[in-house]
C-alpha positions as CSV (number, residue, x, y, z in Angstrom):
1,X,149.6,-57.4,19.0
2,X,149.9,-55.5,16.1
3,X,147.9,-57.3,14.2
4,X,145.1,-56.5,16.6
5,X,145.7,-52.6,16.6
6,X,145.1,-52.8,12.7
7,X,141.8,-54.5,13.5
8,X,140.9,-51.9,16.1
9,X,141.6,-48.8,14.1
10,X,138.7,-49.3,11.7
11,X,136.4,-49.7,14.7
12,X,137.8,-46.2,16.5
13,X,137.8,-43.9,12.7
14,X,133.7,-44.7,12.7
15,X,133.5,-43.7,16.5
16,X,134.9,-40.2,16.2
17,X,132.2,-37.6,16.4
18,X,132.7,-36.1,13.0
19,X,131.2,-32.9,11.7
20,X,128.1,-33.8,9.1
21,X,128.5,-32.7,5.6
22,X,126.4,-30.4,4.7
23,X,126.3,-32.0,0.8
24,X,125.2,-34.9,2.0
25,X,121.8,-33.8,3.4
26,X,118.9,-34.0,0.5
27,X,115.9,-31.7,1.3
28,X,112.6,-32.5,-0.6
29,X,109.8,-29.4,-0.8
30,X,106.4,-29.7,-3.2
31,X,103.0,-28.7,-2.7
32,X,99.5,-30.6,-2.9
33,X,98.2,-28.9,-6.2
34,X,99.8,-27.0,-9.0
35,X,97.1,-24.4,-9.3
36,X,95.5,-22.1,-6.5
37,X,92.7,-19.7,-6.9
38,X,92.8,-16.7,-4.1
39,X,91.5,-17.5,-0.8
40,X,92.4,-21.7,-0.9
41,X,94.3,-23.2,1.6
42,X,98.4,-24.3,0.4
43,X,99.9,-27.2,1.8
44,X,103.7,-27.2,1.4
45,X,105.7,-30.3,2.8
46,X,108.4,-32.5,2.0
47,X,111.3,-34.7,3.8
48,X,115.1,-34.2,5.2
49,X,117.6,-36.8,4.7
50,X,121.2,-37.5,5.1
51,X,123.0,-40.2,2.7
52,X,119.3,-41.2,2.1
53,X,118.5,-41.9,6.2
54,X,115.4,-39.4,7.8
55,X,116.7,-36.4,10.1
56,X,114.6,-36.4,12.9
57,X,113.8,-32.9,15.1
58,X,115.3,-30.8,12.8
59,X,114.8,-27.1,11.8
60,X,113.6,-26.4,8.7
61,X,112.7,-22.7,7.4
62,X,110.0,-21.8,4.3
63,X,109.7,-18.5,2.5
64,X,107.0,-17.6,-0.3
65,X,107.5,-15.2,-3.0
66,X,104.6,-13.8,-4.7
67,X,105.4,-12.8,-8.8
68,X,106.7,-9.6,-7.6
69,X,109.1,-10.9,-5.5
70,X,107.3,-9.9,-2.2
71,X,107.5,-12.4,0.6
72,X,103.7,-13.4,1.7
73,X,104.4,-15.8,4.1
74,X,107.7,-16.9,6.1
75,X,107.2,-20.3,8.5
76,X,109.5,-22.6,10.8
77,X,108.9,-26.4,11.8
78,X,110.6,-29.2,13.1
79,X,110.8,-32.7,11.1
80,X,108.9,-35.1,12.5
81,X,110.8,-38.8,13.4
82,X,110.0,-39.8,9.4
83,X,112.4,-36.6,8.7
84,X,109.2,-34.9,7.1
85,X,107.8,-31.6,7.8
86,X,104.8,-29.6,6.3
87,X,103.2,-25.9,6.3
88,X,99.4,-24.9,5.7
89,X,98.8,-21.4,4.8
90,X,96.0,-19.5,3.0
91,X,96.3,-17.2,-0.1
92,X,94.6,-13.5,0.6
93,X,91.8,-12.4,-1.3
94,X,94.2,-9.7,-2.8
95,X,96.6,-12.5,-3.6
96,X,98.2,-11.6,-6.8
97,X,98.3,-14.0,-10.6
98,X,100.6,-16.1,-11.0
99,X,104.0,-17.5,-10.5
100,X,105.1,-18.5,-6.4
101,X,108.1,-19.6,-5.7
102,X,108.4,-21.7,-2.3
103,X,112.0,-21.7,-0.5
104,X,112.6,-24.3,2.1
105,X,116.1,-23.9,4.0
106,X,117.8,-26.2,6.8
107,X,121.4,-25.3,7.3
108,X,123.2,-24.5,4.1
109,X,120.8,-27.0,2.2
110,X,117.6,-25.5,0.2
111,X,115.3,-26.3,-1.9
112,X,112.6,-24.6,-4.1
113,X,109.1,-25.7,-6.1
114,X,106.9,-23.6,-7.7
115,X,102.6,-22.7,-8.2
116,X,100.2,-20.6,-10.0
117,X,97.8,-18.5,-8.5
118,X,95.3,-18.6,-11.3
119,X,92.0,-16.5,-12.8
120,X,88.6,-17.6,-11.4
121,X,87.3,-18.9,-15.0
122,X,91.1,-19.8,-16.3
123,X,90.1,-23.3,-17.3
124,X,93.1,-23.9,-19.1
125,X,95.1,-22.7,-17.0
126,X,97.3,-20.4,-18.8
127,X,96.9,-17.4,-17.0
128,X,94.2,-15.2,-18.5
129,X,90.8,-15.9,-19.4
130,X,89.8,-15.8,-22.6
131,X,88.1,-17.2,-25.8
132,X,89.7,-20.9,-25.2
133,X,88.5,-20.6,-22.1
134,X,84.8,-19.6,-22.8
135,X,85.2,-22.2,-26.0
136,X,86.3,-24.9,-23.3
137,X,83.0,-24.3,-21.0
138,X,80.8,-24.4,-23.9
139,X,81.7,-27.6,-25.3
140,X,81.7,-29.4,-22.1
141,X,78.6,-27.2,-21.3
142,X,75.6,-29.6,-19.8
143,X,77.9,-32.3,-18.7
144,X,78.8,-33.9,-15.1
145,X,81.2,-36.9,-13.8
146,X,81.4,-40.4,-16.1
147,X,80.0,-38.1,-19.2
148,X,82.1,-38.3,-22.5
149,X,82.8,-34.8,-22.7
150,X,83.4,-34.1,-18.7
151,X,86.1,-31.2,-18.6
152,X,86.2,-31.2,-14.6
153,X,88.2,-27.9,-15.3
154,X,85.1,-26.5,-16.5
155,X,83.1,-27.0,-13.7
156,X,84.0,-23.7,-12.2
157,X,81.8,-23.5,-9.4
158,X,82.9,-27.6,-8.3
159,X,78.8,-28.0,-7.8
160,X,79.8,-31.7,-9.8
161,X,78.2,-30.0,-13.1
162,X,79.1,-27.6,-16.2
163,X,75.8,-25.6,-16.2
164,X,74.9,-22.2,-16.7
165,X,76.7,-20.8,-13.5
166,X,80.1,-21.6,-14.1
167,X,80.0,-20.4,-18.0
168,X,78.6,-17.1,-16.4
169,X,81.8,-17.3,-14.0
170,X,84.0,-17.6,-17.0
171,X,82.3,-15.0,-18.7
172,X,82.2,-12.1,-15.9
173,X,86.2,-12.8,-15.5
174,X,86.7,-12.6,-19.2
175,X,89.9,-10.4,-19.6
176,X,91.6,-11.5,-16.7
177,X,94.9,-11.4,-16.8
């Protein structure tokens, strides 16, 4: 008889109703692009797991910090039965350069990514526009797709072409932070 308690005690320890560990949840966050220009749509999403299984119809919390440390936009959602979740929001014309940092929260768990909020005309995309940049439109100047020197960066305007219009793009926002 004893035998078969010692048997039975394994099955009862992985029937108890144990609090979750909050170290064991893993919380995934990134964003479709890199690089935003003001007024584009941001699409923030990622996935909730616990010792690597989805966590269905859970809450999950996302705050965005501008570069001055404002909050610009603060969301809730619900995983789906995957254990993913996903925001859309749009950048504001007033939207300021540069760094964003995206916070997503469930419980004591958090994550973070990060994206740019670049320069119309910052084709390198390193924060400012200026003489690279112009020097970057001009050599891929008269180009479109499958053309040796296609810089799809430079097309500015995303008319499928580096033309006259998106060097005059580049060079009205010369200066630019």
């Amino acid at each position: 008889m004893r035998a078969i308690g010692w048997l039975l005690l394994p099955l009862f320890l992985t029937s108890l109703s144990l609090p979750l560990s909050t170290s064991s949840f893993y919380l995934t966050v990134k964003t479709d692009k890199l690089y935003y220009l003001r007024m584009e749509k941001v699409e923030v999403s990622g996935c909730l797991t616990y010792n690597s299984w989805p966590v269905q119809s859970q809450g999950i919390s996302l705050s965005v910090l501008n570069p001055l440390g404002q909050c610009i936009f603060i969301g809730t959602n619900q995983t789906d039965s995957e254990g993913c979740y996903s925001f859309t929001f749009v950048l504001v014309a007033e939207a300021e350069y540069g760094s964003y940092t995206v916070r997503v929260n469930h419980l004591s768990v958090s994550n973070y990514t990060f994206f740019t909020v670049l320069v119309v005309g910052d084709v390198n995309c390193d924060g400012k526009v200026d003489l690279k940049d112009v020097a970057l439109t001009s050599a891929a100047y008269g180009s479109c797709k499958d053309w040796p020197c296609w810089n799809a960066c430079c097309d500015v305007n995303k008319d499928g072409l580096v033309d006259l219009r998106d060097f005059f793009i580049v060079c009205t926002n010369y200066g630019k932070p």
